[in-house]
SEFIVO-222477 format. One record per residue (C-alpha): residue in three letters; x, y, z. Coordinates in pm, whole numbers, plus 50000, padded with zeros to 5 digits. Layout:
<site "Ala"; <X; Y; Z>>
...
This chain:
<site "Unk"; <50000; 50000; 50000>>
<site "Unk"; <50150; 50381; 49910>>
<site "Unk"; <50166; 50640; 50181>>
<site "Unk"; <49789; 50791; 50206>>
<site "Unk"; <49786; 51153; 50052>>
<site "Unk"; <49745; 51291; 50420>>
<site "Unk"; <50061; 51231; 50480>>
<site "Unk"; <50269; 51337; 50200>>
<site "Unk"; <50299; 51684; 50252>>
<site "Unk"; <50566; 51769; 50462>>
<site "Unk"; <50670; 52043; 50683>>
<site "Unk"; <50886; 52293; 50520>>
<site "Unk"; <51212; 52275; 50787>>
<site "Unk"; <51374; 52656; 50826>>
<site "Unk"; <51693; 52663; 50847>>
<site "Unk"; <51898; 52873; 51120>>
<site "Unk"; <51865; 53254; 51123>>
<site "Unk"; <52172; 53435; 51064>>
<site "Unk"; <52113; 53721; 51317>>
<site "Unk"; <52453; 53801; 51411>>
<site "Unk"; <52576; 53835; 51087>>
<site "Unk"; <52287; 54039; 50945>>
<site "Unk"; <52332; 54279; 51249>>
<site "Unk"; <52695; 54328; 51228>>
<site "Unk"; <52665; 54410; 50814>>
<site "Unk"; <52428; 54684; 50926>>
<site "Unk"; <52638; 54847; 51219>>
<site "Unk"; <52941; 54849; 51074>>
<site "Unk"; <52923; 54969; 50752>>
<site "Unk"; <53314; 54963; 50680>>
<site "Unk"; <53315; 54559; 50749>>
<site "Unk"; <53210; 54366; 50442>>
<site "Unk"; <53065; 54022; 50453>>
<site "Unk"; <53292; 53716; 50394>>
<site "Unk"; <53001; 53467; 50323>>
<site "Unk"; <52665; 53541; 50143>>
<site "Unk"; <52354; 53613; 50352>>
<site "Unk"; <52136; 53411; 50417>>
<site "Unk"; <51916; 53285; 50090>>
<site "Unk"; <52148; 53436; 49873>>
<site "Unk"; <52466; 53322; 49672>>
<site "Unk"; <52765; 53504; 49696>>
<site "Unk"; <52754; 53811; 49458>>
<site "Unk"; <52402; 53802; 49422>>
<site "Unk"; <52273; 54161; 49576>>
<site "Unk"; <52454; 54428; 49413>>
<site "Unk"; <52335; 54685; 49619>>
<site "Unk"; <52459; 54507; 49934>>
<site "Unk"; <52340; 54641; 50279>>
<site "Unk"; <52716; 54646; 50416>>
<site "Unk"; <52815; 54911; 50200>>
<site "Unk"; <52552; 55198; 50315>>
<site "Unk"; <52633; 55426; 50587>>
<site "Unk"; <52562; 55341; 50977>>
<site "Unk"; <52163; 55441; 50987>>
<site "Unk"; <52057; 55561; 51284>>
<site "Unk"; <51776; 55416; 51508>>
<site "Unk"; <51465; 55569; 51360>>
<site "Unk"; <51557; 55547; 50976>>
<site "Unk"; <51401; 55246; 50759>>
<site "Unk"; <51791; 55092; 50761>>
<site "Unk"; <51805; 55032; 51173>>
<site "Unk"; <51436; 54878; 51129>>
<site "Unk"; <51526; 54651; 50849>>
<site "Unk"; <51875; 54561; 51065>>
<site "Unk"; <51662; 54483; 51398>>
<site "Unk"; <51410; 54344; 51189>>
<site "Unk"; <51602; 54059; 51028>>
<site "Unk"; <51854; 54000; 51361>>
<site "Unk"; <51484; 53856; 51502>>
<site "Unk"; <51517; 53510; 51533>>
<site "Unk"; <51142; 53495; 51575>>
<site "Unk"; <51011; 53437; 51212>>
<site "Unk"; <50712; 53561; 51295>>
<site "Unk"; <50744; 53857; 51452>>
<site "Unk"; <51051; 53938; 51207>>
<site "Unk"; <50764; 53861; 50923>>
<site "Unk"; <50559; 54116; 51105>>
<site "Unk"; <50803; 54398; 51118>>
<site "Unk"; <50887; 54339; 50756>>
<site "Unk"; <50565; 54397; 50656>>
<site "Unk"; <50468; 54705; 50888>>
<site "Unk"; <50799; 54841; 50730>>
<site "Unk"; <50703; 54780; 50423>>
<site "Unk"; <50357; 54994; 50428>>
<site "Unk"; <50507; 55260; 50581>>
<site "Unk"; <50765; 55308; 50340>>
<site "Unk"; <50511; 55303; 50020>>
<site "Unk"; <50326; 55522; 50204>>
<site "Unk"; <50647; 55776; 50216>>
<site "Unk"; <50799; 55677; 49896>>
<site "Unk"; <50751; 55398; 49663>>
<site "Unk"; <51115; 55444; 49500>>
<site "Unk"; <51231; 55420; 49903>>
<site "Unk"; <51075; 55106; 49948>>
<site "Unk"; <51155; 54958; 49655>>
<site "Unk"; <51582; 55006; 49683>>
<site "Unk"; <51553; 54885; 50065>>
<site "Unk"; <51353; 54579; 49944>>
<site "Unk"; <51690; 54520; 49666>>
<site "Unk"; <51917; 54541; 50009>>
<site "Unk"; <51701; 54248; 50205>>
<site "Unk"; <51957; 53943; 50209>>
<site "Unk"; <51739; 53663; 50323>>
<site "Unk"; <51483; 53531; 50021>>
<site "Unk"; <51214; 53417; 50213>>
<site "Unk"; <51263; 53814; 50458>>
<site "Unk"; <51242; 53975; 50073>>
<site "Unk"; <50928; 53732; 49954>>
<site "Unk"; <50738; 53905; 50276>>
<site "Unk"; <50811; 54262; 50231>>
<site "Unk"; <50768; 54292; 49894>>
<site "Unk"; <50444; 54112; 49948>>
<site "Unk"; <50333; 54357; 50159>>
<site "Unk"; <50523; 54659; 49970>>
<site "Unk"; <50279; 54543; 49606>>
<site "Unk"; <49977; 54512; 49827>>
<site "Unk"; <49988; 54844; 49966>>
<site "Unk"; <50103; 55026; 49664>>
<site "Unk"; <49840; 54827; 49462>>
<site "Unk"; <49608; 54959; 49734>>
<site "Unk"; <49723; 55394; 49584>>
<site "Unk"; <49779; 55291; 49252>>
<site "Unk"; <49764; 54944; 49131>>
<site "Unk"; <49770; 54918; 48785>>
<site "Unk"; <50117; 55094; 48826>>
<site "Unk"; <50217; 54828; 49101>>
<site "Unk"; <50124; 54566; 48885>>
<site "Unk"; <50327; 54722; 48571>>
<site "Unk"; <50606; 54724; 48764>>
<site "Unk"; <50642; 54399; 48890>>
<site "Unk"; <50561; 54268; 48549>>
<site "Unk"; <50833; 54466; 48349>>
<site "Unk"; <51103; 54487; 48630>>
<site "Unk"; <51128; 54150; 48765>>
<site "Unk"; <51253; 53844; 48566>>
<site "Unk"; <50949; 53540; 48585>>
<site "Unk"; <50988; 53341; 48933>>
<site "Unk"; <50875; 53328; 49243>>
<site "Unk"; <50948; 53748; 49315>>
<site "Unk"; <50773; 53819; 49018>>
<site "Unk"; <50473; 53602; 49098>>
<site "Unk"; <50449; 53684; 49438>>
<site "Unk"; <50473; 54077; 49415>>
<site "Unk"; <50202; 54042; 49099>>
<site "Unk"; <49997; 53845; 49348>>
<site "Unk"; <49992; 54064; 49620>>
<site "Unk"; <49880; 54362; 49377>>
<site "Unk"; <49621; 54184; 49193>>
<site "Unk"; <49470; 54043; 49508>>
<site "Unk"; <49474; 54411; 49625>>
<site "Unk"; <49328; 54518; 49347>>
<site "Unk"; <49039; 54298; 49282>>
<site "Unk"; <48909; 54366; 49615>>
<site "Unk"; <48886; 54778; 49519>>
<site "Unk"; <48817; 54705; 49166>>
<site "Unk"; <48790; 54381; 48999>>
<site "Unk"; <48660; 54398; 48658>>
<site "Unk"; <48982; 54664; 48566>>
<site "Unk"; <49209; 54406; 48743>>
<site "Unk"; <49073; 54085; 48545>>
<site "Unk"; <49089; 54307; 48242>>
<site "Unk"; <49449; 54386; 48287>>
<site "Unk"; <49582; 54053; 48389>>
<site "Unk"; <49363; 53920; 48088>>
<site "Unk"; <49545; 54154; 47840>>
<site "Unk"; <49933; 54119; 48007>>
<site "Unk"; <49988; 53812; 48159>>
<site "Unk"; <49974; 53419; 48002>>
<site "Unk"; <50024; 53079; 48120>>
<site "Unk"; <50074; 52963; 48475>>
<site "Unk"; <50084; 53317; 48593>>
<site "Unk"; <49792; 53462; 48464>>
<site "Unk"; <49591; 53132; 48627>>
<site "Unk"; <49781; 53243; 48955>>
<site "Unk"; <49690; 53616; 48937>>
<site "Unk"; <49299; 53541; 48839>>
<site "Unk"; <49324; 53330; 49159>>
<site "Unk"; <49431; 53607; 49391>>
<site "Unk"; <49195; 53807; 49186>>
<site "Unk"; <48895; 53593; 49257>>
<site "Unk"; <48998; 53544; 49617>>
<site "Unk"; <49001; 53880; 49696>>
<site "Unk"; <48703; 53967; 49506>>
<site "Unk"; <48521; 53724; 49677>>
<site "Unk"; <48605; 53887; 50051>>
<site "Unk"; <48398; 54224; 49907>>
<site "Unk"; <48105; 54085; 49696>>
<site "Unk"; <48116; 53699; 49660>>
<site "Unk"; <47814; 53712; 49504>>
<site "Unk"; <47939; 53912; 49199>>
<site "Unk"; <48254; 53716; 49169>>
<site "Unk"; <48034; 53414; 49110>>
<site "Unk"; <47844; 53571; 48841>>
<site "Unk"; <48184; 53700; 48664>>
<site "Unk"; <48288; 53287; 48738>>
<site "Unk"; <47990; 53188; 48528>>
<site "Unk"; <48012; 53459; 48254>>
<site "Unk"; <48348; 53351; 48150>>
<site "Unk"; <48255; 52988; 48130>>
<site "Unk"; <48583; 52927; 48334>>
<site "Unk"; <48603; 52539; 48487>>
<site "Unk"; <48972; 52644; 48655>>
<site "Unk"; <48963; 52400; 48957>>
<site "Unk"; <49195; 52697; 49109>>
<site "Unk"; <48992; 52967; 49059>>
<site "Unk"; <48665; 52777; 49150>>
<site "Unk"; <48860; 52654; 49485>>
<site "Unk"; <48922; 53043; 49579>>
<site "Unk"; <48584; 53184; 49522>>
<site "Unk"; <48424; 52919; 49735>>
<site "Unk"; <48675; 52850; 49972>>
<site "Unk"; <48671; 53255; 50039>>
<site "Unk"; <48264; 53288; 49996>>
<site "Unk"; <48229; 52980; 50226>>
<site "Unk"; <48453; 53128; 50486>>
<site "Unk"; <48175; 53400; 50499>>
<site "Unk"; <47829; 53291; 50440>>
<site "Unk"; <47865; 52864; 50366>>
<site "Unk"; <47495; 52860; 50350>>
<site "Unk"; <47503; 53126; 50056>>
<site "Unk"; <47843; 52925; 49919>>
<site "Unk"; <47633; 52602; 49886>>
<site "Unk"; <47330; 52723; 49754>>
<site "Unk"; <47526; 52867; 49462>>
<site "Unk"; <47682; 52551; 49386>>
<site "Unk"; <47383; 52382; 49357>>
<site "Unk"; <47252; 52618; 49096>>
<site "Unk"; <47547; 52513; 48876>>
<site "Unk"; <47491; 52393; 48505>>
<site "Unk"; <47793; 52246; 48499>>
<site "Unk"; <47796; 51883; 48643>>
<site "Unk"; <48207; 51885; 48689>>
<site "Unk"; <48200; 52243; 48844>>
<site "Unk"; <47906; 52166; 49063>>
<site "Unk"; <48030; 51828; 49220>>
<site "Unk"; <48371; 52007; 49239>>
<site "Unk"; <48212; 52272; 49440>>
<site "Unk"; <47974; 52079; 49683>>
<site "Unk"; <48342; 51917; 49807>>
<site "Unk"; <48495; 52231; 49867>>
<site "Unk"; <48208; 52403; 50002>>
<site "Unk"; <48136; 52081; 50230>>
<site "Unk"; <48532; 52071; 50366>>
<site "Unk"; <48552; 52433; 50447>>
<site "Unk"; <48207; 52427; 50578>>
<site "Unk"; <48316; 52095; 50826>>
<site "Unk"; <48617; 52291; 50948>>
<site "Unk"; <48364; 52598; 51079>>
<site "Unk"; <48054; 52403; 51165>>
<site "Unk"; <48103; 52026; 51068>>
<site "Unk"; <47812; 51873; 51250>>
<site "Unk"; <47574; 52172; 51051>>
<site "Unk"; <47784; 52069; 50713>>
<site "Unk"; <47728; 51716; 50762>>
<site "Unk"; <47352; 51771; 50794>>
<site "Unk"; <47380; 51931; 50456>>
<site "Unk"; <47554; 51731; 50306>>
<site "Unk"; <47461; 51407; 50368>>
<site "Unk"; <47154; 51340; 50226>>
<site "Unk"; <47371; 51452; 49881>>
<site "Unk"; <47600; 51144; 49906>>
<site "Unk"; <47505; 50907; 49633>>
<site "Unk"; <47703; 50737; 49382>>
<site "Unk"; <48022; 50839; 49268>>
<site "Unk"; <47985; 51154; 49463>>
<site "Unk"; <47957; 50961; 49802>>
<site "Unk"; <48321; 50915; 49811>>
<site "Unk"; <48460; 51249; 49810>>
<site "Unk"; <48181; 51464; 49988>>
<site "Unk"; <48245; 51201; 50293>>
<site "Unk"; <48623; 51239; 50253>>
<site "Unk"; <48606; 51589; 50230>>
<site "Unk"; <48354; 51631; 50560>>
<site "Unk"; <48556; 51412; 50763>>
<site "Unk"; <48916; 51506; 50698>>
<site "Unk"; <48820; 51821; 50779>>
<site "Unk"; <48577; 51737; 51082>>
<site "Unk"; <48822; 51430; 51219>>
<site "Unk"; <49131; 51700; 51253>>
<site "Unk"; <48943; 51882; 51602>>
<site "Unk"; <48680; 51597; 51631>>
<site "Unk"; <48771; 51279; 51565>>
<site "Unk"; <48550; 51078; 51818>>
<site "Unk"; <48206; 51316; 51686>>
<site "Unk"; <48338; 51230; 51323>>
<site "Unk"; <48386; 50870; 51408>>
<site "Unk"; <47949; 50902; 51509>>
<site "Unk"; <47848; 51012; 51195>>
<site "Unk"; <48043; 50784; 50984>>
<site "Unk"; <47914; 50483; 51217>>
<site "Unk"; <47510; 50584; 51087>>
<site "Unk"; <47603; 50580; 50757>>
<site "Unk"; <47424; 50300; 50492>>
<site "Unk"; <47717; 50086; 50438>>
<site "Unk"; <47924; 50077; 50109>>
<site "Unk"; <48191; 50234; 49966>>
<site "Unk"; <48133; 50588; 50094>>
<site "Unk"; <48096; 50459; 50453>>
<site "Unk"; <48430; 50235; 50377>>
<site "Unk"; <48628; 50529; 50277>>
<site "Unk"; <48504; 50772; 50535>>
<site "Unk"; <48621; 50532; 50787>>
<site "Unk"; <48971; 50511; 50627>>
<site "Unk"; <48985; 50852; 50616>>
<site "Unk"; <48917; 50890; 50990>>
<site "Unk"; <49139; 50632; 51076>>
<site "Unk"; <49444; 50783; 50889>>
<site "Unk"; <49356; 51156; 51066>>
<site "Unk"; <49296; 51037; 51380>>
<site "Unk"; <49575; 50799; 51373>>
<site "Unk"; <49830; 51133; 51303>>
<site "Unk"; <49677; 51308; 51612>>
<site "Unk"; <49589; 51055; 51884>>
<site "Unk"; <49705; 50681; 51787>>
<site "Unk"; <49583; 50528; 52086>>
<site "Unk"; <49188; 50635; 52063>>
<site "Unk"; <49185; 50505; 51704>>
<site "Unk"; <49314; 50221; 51751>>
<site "Unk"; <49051; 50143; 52062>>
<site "Unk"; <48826; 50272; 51842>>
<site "Unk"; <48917; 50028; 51544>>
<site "Unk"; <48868; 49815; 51829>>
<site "Unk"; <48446; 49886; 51845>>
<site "Unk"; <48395; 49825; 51514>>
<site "Unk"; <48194; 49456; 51458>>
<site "Unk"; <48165; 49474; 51060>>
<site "Unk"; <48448; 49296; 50983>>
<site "Unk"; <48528; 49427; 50589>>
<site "Unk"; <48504; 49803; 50741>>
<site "Unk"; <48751; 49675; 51032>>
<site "Unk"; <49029; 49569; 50809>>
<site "Unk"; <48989; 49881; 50618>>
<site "Unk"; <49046; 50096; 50903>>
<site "Unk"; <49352; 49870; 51074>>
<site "Unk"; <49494; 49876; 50699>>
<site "Unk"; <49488; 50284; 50744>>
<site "Unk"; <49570; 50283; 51084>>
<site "Unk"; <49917; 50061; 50995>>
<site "Unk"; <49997; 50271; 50709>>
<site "Unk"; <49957; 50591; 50897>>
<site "Unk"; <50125; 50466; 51222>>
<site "Unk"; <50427; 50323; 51006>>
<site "Unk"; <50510; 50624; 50909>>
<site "Unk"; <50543; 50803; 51246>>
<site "Unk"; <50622; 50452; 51479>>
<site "Unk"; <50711; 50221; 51290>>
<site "Unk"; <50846; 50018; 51504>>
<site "Unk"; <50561; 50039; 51750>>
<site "Unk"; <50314; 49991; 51429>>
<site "Unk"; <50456; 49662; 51364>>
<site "Unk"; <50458; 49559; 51698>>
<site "Unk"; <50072; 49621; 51744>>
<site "Unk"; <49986; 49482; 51406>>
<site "Unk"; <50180; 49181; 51534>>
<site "Unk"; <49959; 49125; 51818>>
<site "Unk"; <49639; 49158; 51563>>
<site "Unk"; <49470; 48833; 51469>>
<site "Unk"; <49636; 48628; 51145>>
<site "Unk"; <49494; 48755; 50862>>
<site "Unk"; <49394; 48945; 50579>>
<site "Unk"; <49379; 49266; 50744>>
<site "Unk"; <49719; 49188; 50951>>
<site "Unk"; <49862; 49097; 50602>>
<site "Unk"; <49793; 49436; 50444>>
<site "Unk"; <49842; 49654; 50769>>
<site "Unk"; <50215; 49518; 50748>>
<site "Unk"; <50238; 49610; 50430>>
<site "Unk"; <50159; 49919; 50443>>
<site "Unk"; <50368; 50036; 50791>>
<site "Unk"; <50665; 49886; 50577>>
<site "Unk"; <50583; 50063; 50305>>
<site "Unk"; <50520; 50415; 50472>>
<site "Unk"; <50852; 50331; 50649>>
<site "Unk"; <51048; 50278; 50350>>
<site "Unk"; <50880; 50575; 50204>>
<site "Unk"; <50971; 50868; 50487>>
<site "Unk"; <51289; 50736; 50635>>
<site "Unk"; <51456; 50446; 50459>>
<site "Unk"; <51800; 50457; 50640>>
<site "Unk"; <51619; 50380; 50970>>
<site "Unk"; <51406; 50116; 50859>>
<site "Unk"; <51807; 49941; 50683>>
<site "Unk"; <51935; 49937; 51041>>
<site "Unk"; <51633; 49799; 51158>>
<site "Unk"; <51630; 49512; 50904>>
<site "Unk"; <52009; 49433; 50949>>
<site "Unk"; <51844; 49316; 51352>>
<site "Unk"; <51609; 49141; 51183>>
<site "Unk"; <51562; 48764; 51154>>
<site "Unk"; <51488; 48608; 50841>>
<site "Unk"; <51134; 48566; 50707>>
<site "Unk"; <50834; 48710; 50588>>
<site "Unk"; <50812; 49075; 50751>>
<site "Unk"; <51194; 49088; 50667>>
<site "Unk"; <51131; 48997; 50331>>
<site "Unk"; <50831; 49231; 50301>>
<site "Unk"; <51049; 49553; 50462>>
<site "Unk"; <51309; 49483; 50148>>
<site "Unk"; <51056; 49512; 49897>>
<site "Unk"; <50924; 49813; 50060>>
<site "Unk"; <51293; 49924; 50039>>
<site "Unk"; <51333; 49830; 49689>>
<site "Unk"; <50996; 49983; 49530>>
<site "Unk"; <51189; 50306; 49689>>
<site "Unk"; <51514; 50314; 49571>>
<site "Unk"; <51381; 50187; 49203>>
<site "Unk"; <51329; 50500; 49089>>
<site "Unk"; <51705; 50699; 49313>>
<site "Unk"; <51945; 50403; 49302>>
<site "Unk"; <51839; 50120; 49155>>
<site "Unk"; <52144; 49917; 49221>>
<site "Unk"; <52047; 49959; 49588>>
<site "Unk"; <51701; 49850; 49489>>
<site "Unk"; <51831; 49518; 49315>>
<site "Unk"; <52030; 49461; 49641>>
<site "Unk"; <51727; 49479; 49852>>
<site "Unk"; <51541; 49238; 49626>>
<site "Unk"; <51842; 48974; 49567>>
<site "Unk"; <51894; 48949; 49973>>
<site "Unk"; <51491; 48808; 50035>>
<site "Unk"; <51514; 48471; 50151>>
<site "Unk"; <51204; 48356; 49976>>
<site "Unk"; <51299; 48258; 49677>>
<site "Unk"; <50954; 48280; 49468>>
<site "Unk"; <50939; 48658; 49621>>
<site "Unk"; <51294; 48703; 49574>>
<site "Unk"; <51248; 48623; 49194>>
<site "Unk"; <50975; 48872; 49164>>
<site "Unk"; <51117; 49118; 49323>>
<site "Unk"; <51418; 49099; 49123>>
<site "Unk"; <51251; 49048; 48785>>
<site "Unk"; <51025; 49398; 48855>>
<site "Unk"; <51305; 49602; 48950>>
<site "Unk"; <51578; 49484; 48706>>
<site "Unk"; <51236; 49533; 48448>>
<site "Unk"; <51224; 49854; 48576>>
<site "Unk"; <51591; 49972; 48552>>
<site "Unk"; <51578; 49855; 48159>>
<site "Unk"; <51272; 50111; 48045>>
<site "Unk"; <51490; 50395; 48204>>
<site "Unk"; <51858; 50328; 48181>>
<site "Unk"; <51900; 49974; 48004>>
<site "Unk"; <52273; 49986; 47899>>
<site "Unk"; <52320; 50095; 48286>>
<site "Unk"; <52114; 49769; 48392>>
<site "Unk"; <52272; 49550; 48100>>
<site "Unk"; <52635; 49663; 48306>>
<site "Unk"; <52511; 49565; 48629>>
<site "Unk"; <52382; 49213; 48529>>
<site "Unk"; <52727; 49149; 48306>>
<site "Unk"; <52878; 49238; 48693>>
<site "Unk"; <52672; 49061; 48873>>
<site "Unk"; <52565; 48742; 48726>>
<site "Unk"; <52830; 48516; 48835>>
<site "Unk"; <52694; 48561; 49205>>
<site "Unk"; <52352; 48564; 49125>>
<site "Unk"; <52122; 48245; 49228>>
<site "Unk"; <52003; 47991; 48959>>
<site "Unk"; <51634; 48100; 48977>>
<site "Unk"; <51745; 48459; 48961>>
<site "Unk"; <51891; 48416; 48704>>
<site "Unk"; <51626; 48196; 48508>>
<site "Unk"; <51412; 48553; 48616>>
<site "Unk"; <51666; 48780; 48508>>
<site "Unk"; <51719; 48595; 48114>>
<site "Unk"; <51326; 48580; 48069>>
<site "Unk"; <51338; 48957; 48100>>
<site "Unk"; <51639; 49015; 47860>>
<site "Unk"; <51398; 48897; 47617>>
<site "Unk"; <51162; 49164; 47640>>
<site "Unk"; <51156; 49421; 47410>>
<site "Unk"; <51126; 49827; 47491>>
């Protein structure tokens, strides 16, 4: 089983804050830096802060410098901003040359954020122009056009989706209509819903910020709209994101909605979307509501769902929860999801618990997938764990895991994982599916390894290994 999609986003990890350093390049001017800021390469601000003069405590300089020696991220974020207001309130040009001097990417990203929302605020087709014609395309570019256009449709949107219509393309002009919409929907969500319609638009982005935003506001209003839809992809689109922004204000009210809507094909997501959001403050209320409903499919994957939330948050109520459960097809589901979820937090204790479950199919497949979520977020760990391991079956299971892994990063590694199972029928599969695999991406790199290898390979792996040879890509 592959890692659920709950838990494949990842925490972006900041790295340390350079305070001293910033702080000494401001107060002493004469000193120039031996090592790039932070963010930056070396040579890449020409206008480097180390070469102005000392500024004094109240000019925007000494602000910036205090700002970004803040090892909070937040409150530096915070300053940056304020800063950045001010300043376009004073003078644009001012801003604009101190934003050129911030060292740190991620410190720029958030003032000039800030600096293109408030100028679009005074005069944004102007901010917008000059983003577009004085930045190269990335993320500065995007960001600062973002800022202004969100800005802007707020005040004014029909002049800012007529300008963005007329100067941007591609990715970016998807982006900007997003902000557009988004903030157009905070002032009149009613009117950015009719402009949705008039342009016959199915953008899942743009449709995800107008009722993500409108729901935020008036969900009532949010779904009614939907439902007035012509268009059957846009509509069932929009009940899902109308019913998982709804859950996270008011889930037991969005449930109620909701509910008698899932039928079909539509089941599935409406009760994923309800109870992801529901199960992440709620989980034992969420767990109620999935218990009345008819069973099937929907009621199969809400549960799964649950289990692999609640399982991230609280493992020991889901389990004794998995635990109440007397239909036995929707209790495998939910120890499958609870394995796979725990494996790739504990997966040591995961495997120990599944262990203890009674032999089975659902023990079979839990395994599976705590070895495969382990394999997936921290190989390394789950090596030294195998190289304690006896050998047999959960062994030989944890190297597949480890092979399907490295197949696509080092696929000698993956061949080595397969070759060393001690089951020689699972051995020869895995083998044969991985060497398969290395020939429809790098063959004359796999035909090298065999030629190496094949003197120390096993008879049967072998056998394996020629019937592929004869396979054509």
């Amino acid at each position: 089983m592959a890692l659920p999609k709950y838990l494949q986003s990842s925490l972006l990890v900041l790295g340390g804050v350079a305070a001293g350093v910033a702080a000494m390049l401001f107060m002493r001017p004469a000193q120039q830096a031996t090592t790039p800021p932070r963010g930056t390469a070396a040579g890449e601000n020409a206008a480097s802060i180390s070469t102005d003069p000392a500024p004094t405590e109240s000019d925007p300089l000494s602000v910036l410098s205090r700002a970004i020696s803040t090892a909070d991220r937040d409150a530096r974020a915070e300053t940056l901003r304020a800063l950045a207001v001010r300043l376009v309130g004073e003078d644009v040009k001012k801003a604009l040359a101190l934003a050129a001097k911030i060292p740190d990417v991620d410190d720029k990203l958030e003032f000039l954020r800030a600096l293109f929302g408030a100028w679009a605020a005074r005069d944004p087709k102007a901010a917008m122009e000059y983003a577009k014609a004085n930045f190269t395309a990335g993320l500065q570019q995007s960001e600062s056009l973002v800022a202004a256009v969100e800005k802007w449709g707020a005040a004014n949107p029909r002049d800012a989706w007529l300008w963005v219509d007329a100067n941007l393309s591609g990715p970016l002009k998807e982006e900007a209509t997003t902000s557009l919409v988004q903030g157009w929907a905070r002032t009149d969500p009613e009117a950015a819903a009719g402009w949705f319609i008039s342009t016959g638009s199915t953008s899942q982005s743009v449709l995800d910020a107008l009722l993500t935003t409108w729901t935020g506001l008036h969900p009532q209003a949010a779904a009614a709209w939907v439902e007035s839809l012509t268009n059957p992809a846009n509509k069932e689109t929009g009940r899902v994101l109308v019913a998982s922004e709804w859950a996270r204000q008011n889930p037991a009210e969005a449930a109620a909605y909701f509910t008698p809507m899932m039928v079909g094909k539509a089941a599935i997501d409406l009760g994923s979307a309800l109870v992801n959001s529901w199960a992440a403050n709620d989980p034992a209320s969420t767990a109620t509501w999935v218990a009345k409903l008819p069973a099937g499919e929907a009621r199969t994957n809400a549960a799964g769902t649950l289990a692999t939330v609640w399982a991230a948050s609280d493992i020991a109520a889901a389990v004794k929860w998995s635990e109440s459960i007397e239909d036995p097809e929707l209790h495998n589901g939910i120890v499958d999801h609870l394995g796979t979820t725990w494996g790739a937090i504990e997966p040591v204790k995961a495997l120990a618990w599944i262990a203890s479950l009674p032999t089975g199919e659902a023990r079979t497949e839990a395994t599976k997938g705590a070895l495969n979520s382990w394999a997936g977020t921290n190989p390394d760990t789950m090596k030294t764990w195998l190289a304690t391991q006896p050998p047999g079956p959960i062994a030989d299971e944890a190297r597949v895991s480890l092979a399907a892994v490295y197949s696509d990063s080092d696929r000698a590694e993956s061949m080595r994982q397969s070759l060393a199972i001690t089951d020689a029928t699972a051995r020869g599969d895995a083998a044969s599916k991985f060497f398969r695999n290395w020939r429809k991406t790098d063959d004359a790199a796999a035909q090298k390894w065999l030629q190496a290898e094949w003197p120390r390979l096993s008879p049967d792996v072998q056998a394996r290994l020629e019937k592929e040879q004869k396979r054509k890509y």
